[in-house]
VOMI-401187 format. One record per residue: y, z, x of N, C-alpha, C, CB in turn; residue in one letter. Coordinates in Angstrom, 3 decimals, m for minus. Glycine has a CB too. Layout:
VOMI-401187
rec n.Y = Y&n.Z = Z&n.X = X&ca.Y = Y&ca.Z = Z&ca.X = X&c.Y = Y&c.Z = Z&c.X = X&cb.Y = Y&cb.Z = Z&cb.X = X&rest = A
...
END
This chain:
VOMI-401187
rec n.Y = m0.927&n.Z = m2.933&n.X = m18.533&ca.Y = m0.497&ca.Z = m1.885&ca.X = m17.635&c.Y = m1.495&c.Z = m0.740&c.X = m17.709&cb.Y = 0.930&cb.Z = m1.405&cb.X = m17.981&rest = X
rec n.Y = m1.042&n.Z = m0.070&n.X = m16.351&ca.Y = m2.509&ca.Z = 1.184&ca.X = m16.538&c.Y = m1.884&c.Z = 2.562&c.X = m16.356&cb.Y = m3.962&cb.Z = 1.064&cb.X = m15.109&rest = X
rec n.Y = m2.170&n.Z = 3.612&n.X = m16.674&ca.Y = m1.545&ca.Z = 4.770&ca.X = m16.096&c.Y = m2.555&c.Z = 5.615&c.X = m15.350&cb.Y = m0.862&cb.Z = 5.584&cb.X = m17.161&rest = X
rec n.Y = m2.432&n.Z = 5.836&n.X = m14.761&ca.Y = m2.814&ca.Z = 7.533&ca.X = m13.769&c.Y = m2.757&c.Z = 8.784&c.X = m13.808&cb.Y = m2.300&cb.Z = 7.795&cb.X = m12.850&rest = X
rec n.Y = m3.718&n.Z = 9.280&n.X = m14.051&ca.Y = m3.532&ca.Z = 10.751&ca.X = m14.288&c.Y = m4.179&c.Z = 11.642&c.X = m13.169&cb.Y = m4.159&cb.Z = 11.136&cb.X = m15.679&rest = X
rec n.Y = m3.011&n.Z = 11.335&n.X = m11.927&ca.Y = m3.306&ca.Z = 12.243&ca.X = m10.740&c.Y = m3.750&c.Z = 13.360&c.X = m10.564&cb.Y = m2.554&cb.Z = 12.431&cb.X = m10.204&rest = X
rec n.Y = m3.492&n.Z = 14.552&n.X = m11.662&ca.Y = m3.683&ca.Z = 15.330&ca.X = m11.716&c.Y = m5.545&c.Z = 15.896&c.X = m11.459&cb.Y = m2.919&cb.Z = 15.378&cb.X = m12.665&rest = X
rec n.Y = m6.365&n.Z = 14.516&n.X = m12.166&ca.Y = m7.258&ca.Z = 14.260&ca.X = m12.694&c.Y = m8.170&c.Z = 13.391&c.X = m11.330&cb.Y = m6.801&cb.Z = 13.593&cb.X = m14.049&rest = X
rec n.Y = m7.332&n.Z = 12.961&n.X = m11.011&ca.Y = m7.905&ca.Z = 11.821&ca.X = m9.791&c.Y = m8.695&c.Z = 12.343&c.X = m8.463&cb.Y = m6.550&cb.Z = 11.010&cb.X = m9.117&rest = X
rec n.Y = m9.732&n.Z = 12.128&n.X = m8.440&ca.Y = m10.695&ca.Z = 12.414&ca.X = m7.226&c.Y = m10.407&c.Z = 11.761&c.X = m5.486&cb.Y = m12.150&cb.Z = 11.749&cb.X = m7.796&rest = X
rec n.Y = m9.521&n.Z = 10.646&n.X = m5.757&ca.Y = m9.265&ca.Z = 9.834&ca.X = m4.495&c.Y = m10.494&c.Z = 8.738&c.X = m4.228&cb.Y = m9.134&cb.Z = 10.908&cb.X = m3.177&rest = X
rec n.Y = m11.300&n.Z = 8.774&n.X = m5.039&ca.Y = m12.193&ca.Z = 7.607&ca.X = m4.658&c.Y = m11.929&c.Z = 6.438&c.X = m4.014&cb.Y = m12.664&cb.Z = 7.182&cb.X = m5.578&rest = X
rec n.Y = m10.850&n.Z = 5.686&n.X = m4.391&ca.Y = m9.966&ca.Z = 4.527&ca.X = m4.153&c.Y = m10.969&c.Z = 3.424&c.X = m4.644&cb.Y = m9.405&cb.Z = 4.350&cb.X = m2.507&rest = X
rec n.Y = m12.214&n.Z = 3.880&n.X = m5.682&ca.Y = m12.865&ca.Z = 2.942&ca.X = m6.207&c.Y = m12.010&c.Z = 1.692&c.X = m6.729&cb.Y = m13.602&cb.Z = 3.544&cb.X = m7.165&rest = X
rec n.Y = m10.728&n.Z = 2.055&n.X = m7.727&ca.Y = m10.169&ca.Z = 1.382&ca.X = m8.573&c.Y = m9.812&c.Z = 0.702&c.X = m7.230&cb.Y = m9.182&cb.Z = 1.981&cb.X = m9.699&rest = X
rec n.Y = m8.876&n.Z = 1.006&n.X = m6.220&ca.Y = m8.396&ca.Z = m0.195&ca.X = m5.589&c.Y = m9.244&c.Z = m1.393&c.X = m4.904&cb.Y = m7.625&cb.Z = 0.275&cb.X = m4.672&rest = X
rec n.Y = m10.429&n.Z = m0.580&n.X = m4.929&ca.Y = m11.473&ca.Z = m1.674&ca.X = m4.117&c.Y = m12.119&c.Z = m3.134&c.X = m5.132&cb.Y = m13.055&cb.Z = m0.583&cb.X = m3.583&rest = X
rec n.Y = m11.709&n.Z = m2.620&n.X = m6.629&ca.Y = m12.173&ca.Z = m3.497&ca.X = m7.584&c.Y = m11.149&c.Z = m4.503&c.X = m8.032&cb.Y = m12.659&cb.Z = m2.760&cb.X = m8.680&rest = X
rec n.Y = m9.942&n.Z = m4.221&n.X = m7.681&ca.Y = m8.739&ca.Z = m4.745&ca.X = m8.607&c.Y = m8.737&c.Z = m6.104&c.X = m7.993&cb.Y = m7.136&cb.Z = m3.876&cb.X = m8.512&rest = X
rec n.Y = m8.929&n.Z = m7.129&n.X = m8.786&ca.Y = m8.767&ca.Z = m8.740&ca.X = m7.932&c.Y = m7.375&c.Z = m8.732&c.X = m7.348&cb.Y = m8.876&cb.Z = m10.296&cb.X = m9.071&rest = X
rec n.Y = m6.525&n.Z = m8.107&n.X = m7.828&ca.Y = m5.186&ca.Z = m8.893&ca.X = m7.671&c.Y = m4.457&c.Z = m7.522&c.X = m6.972&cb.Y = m4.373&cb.Z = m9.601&cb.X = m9.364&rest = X
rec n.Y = m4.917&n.Z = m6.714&n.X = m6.229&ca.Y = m4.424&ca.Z = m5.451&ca.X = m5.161&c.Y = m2.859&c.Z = m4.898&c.X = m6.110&cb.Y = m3.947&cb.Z = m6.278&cb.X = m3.048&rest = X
rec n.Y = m3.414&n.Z = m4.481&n.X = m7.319&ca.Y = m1.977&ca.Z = m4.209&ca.X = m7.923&c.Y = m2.506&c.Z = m2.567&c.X = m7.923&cb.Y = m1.453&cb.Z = m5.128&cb.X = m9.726&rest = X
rec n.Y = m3.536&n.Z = m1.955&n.X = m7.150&ca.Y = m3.581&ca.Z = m0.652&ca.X = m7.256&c.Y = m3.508&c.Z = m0.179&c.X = m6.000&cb.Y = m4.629&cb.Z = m0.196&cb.X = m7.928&rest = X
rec n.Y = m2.925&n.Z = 1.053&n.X = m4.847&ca.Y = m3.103&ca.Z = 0.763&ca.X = m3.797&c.Y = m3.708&c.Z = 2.660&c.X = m3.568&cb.Y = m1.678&cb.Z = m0.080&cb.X = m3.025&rest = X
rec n.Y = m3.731&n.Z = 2.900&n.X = m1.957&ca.Y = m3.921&ca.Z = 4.340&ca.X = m1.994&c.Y = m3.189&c.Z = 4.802&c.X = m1.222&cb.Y = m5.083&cb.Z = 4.838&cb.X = m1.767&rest = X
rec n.Y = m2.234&n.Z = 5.448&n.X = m1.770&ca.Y = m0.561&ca.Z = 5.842&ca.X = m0.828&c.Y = m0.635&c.Z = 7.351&c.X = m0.751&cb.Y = 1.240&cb.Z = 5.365&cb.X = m1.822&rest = X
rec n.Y = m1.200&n.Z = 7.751&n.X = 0.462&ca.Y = m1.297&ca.Z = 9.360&ca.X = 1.167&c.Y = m1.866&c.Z = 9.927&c.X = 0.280&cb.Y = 0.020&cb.Z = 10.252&cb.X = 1.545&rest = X
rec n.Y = m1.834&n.Z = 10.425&n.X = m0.786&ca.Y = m3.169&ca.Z = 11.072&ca.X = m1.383&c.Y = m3.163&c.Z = 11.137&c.X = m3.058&cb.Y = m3.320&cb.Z = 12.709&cb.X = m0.763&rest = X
rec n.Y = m2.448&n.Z = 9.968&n.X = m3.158&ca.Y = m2.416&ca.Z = 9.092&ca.X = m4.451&c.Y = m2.384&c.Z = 7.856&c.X = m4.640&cb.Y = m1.579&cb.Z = 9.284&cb.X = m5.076&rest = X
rec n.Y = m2.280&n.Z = 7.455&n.X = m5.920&ca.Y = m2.923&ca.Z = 5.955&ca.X = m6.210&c.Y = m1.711&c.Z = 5.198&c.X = m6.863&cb.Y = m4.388&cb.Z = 5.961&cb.X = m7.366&rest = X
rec n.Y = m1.268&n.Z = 4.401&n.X = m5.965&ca.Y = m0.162&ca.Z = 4.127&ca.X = m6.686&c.Y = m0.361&c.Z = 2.387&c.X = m7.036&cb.Y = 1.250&cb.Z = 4.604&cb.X = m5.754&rest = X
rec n.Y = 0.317&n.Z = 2.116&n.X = m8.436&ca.Y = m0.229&ca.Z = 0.878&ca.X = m9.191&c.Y = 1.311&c.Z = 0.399&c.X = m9.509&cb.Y = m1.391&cb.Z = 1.213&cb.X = m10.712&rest = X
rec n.Y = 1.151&n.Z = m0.925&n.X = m9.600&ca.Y = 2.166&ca.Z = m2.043&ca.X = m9.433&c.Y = 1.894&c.Z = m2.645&c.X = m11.086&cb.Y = 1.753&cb.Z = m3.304&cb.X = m7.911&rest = X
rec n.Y = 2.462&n.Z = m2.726&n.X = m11.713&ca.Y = 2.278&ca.Z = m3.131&ca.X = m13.250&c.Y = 2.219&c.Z = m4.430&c.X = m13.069&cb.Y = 3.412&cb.Z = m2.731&cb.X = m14.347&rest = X
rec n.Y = 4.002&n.Z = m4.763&n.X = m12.584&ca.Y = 3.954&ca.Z = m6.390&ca.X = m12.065&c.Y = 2.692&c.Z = m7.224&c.X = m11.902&cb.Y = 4.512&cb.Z = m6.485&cb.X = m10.684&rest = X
rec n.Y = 2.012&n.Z = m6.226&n.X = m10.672&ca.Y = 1.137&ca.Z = m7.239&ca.X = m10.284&c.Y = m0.623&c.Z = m7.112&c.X = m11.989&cb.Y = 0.615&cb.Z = m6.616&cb.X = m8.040&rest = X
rec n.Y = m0.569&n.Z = m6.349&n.X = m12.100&ca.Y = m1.427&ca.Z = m5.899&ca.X = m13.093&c.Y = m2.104&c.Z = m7.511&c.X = m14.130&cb.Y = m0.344&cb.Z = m4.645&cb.X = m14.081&rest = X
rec n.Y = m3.287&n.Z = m7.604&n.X = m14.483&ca.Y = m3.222&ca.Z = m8.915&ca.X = m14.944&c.Y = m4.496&c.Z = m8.296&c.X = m16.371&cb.Y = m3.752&cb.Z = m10.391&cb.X = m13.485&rest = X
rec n.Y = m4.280&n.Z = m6.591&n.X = m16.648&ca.Y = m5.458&ca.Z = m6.151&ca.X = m17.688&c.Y = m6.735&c.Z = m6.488&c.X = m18.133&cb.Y = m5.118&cb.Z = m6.186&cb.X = m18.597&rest = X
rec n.Y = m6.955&n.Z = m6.606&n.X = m16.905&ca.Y = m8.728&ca.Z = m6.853&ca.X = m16.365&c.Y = m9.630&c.Z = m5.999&c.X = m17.156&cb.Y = m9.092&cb.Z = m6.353&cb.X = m14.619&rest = X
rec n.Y = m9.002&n.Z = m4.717&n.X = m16.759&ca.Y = m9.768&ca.Z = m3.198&ca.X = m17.141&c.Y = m11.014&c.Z = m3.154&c.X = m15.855&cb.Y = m10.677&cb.Z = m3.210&cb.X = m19.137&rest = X
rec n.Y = m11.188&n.Z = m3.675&n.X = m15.016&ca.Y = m12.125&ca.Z = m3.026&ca.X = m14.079&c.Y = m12.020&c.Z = m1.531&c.X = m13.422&cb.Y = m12.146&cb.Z = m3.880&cb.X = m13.047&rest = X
rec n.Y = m10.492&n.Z = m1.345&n.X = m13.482&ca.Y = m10.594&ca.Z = m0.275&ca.X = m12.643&c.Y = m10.271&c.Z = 0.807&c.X = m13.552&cb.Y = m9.730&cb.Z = m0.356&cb.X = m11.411&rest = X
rec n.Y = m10.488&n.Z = 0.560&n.X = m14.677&ca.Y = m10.752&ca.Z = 1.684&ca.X = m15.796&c.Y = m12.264&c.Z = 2.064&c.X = m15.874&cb.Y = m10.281&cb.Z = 1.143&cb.X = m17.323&rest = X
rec n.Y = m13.274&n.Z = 0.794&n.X = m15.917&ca.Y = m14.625&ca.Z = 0.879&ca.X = m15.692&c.Y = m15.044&c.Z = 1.454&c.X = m14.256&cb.Y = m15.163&cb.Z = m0.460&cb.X = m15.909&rest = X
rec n.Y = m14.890&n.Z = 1.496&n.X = m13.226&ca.Y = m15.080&ca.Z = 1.778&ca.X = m12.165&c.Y = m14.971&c.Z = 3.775&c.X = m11.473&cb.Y = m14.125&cb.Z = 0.715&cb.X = m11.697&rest = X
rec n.Y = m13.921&n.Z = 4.262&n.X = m12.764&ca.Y = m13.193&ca.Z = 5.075&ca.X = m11.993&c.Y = m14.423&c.Z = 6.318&c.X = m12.581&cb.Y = m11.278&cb.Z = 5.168&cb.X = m12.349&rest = X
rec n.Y = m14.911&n.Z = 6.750&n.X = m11.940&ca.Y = m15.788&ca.Z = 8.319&ca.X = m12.453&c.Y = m15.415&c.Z = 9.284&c.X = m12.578&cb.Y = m16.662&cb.Z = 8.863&cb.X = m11.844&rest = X
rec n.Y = m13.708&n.Z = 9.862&n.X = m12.383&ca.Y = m13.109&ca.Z = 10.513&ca.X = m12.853&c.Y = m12.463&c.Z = 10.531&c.X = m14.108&cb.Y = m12.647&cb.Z = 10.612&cb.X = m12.203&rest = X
rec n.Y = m12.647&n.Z = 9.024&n.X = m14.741&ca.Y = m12.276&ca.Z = 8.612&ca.X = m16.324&c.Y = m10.452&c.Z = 8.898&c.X = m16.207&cb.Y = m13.286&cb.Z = 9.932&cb.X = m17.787&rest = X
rec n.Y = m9.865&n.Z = 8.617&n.X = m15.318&ca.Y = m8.189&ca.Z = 8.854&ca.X = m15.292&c.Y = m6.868&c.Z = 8.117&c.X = m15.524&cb.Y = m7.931&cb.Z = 9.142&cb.X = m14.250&rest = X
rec n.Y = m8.014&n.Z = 6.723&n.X = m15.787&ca.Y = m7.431&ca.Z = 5.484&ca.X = m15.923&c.Y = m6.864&c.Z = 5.097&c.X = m17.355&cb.Y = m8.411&cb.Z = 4.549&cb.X = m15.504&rest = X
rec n.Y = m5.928&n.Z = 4.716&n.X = m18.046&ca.Y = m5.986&ca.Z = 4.002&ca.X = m19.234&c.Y = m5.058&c.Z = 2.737&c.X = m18.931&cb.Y = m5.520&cb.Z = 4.911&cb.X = m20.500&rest = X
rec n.Y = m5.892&n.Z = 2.007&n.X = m20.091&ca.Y = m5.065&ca.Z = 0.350&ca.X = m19.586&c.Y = m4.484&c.Z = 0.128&c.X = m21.368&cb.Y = m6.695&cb.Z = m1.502&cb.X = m18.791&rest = X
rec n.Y = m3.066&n.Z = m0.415&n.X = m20.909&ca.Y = m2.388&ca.Z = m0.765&ca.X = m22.057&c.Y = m2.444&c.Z = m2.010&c.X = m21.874&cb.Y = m1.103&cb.Z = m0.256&cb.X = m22.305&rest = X
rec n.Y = m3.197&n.Z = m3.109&n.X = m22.978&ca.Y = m3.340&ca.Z = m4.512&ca.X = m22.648&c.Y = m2.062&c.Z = m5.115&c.X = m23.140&cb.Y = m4.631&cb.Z = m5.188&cb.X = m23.290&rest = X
rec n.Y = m1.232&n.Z = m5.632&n.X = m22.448&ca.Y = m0.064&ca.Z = m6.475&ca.X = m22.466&c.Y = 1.134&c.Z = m5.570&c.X = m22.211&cb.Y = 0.068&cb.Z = m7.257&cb.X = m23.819&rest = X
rec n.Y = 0.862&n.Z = m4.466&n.X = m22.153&ca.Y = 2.132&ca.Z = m3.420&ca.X = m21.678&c.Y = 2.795&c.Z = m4.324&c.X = m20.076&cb.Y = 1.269&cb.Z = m1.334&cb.X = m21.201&rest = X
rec n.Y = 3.755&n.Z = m4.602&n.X = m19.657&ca.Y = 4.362&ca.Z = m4.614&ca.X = m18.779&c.Y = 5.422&c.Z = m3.924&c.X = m18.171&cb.Y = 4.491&cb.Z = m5.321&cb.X = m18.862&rest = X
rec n.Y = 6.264&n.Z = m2.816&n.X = m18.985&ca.Y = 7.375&ca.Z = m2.178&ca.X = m18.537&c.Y = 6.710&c.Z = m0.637&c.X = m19.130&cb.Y = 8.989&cb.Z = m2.860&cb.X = m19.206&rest = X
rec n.Y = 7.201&n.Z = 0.426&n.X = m18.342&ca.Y = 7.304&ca.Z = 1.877&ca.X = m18.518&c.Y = 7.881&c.Z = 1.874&c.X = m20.215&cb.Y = 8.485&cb.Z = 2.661&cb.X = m17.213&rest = X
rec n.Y = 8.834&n.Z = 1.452&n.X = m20.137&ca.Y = 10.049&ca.Z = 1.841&ca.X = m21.357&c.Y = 8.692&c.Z = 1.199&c.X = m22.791&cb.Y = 12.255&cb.Z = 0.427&cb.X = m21.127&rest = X
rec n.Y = 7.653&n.Z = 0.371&n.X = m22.871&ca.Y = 7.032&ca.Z = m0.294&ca.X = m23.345&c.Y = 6.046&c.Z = 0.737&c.X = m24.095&cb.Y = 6.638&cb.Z = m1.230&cb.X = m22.454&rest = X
rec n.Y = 5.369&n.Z = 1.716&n.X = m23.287&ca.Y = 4.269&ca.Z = 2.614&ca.X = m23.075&c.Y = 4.543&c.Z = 2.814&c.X = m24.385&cb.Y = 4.206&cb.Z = 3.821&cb.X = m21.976&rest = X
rec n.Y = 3.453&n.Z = 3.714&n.X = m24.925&ca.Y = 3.252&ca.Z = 4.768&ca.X = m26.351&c.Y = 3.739&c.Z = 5.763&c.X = m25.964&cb.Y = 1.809&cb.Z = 5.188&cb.X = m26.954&rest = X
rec n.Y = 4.519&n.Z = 6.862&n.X = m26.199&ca.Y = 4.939&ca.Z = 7.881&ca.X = m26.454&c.Y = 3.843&c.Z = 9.112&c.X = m25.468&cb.Y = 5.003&cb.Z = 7.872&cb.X = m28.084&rest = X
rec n.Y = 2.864&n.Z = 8.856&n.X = m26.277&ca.Y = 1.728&ca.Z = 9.877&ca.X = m25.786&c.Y = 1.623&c.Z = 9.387&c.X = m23.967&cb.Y = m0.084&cb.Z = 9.549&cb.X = m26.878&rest = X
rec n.Y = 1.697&n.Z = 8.167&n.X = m23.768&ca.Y = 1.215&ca.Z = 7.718&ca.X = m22.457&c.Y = 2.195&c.Z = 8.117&c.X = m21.634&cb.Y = 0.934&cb.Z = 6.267&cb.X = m22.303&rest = X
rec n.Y = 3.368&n.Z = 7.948&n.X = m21.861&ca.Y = 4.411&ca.Z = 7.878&ca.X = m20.902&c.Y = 4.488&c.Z = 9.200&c.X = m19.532&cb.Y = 5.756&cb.Z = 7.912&cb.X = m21.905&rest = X
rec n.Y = 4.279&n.Z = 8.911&n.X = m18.222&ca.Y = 3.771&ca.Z = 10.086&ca.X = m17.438&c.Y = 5.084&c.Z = 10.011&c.X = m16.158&cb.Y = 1.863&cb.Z = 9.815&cb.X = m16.809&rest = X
rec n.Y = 4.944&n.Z = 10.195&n.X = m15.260&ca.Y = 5.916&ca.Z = 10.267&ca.X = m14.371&c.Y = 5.885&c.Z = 9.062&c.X = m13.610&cb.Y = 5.830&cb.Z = 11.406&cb.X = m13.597&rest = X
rec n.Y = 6.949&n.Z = 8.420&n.X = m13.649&ca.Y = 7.273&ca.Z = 7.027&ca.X = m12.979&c.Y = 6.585&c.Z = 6.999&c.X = m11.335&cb.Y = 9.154&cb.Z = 6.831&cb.X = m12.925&rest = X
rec n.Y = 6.073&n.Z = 8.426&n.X = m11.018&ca.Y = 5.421&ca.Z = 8.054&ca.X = m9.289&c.Y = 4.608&c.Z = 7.997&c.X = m9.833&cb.Y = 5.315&cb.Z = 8.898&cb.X = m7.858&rest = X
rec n.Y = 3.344&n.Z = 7.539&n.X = m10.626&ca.Y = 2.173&ca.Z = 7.037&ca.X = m10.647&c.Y = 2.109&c.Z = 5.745&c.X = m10.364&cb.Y = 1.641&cb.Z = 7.256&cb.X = m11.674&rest = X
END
């Protein structure tokens, strides 16, 4: 799983253009990511030049996250 830190986010929509499996999308003037679909590639952690990305490898649920990660369920 990955989180977003909108706050932080430039809108590039780099990450969505890299993701094999379209689990990142660009919804009005944020980036909104599908865990489900998520398969922890990490490309669109590498990709992003705003550095806003973090990927939890095997995370699948919110409730799962680290403590520190946990951000607002609209990301």
């Amino acid at each position: 799983m990955i989180t977003i830190k909108h706050d932080g986010c430039i809108f590039c929509v780099g990450c969505s253009s890299v993701c094999p499996v379209n689990a990142i999308e660009a919804r009005g003037t944020r980036m909104k990511h599908y865990p489900d679909k998520c398969i922890d590639c990490g490309l669109c952690v590498k990709i992003c030049p705003a550095n806003v990305i973090q990927l939890y490898k095997g995370v699948k649920r919110l409730e799962d996250l680290p403590a520190e990660a946990k951000i607002s369920k609209r990301a």
